[in-house]
C-alpha positions in Angstrom: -12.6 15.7 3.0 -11.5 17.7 -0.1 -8.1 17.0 -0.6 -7.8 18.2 -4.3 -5.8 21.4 -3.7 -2.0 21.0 -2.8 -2.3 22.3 0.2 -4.7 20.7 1.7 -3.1 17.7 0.2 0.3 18.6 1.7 -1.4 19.6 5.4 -3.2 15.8 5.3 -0.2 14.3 4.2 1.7 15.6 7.2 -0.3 15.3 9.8 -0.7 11.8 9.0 2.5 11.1 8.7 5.4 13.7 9.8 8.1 11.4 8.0 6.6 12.2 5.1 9.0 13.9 2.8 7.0 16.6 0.1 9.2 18.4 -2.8 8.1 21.0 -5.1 11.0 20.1 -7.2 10.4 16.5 -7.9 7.7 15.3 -10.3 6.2 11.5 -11.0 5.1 10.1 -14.7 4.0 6.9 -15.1 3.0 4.4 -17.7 0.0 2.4 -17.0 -0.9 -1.1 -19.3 -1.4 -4.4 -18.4 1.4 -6.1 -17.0 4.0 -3.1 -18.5 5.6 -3.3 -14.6 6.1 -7.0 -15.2 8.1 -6.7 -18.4 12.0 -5.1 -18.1 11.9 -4.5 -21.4 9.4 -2.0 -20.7 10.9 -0.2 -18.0 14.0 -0.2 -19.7 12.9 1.3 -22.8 11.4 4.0 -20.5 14.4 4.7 -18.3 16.3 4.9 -21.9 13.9 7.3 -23.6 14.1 9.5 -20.7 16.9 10.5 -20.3 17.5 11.1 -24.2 15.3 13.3 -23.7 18.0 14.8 -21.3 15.7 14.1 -18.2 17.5 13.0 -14.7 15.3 9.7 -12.8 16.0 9.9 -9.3 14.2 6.9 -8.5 11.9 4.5 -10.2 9.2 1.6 -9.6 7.9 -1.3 -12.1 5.5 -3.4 -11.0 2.3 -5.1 -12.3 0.4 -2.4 -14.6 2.7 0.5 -14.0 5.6 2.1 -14.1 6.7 5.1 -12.3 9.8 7.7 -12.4 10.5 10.2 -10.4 11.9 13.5 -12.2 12.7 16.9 -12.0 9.1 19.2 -11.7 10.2 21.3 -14.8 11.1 17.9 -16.7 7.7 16.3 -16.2 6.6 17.6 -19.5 9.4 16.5 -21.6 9.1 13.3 -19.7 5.3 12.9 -20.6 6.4 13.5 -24.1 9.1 10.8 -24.3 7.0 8.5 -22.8 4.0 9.1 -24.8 6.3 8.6 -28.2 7.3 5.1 -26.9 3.6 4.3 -26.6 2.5 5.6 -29.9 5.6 4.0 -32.1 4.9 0.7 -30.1 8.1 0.5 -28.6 7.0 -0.5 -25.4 
């Protein structure tokens, strides 16, 4: 099946799984490295450049090579960015 497009994305999704809960408004960025879920620093460091950057994290998950934050669709941008300046300064 092609499930590229976001609505046929969204249809799968549901008919899967009615619980599931889809928002236009809400927006995941992650940062992927080995063992960066692992480390607290990491995540904190994260958590801290996004929001002063002015971003809001509703929710977020570390674990093993990721971490994950979920933020405001029109912040995902501005999230990308803070996170990518963590990664090139070597703060993380």
């Amino acid at each position: 099946d092609d499930i590229h497009d976001q609505e046929t994305l969204t249809t799968a999704l549901k008919t899967a799984n009615p619980a599931v809960a889809i928002s236009d408004e809400t927006g995941m960025v992650s940062a992927v490295g080995t063992g960066i879920g692992n480390r607290p620093r990491c995540a904190a460091a994260i958590v801290n450049a996004l929001l002063e950057a002015g971003v809001h994290v509703s929710a977020m998950r570390a674990s093993g090579p990721s971490v994950c934050a979920l933020v405001p669709a029109n912040s995902v941008g501005d999230s990308l960015k803070a996170i990518h300046y963590l990664t090139q300064h070597n703060h993380l």
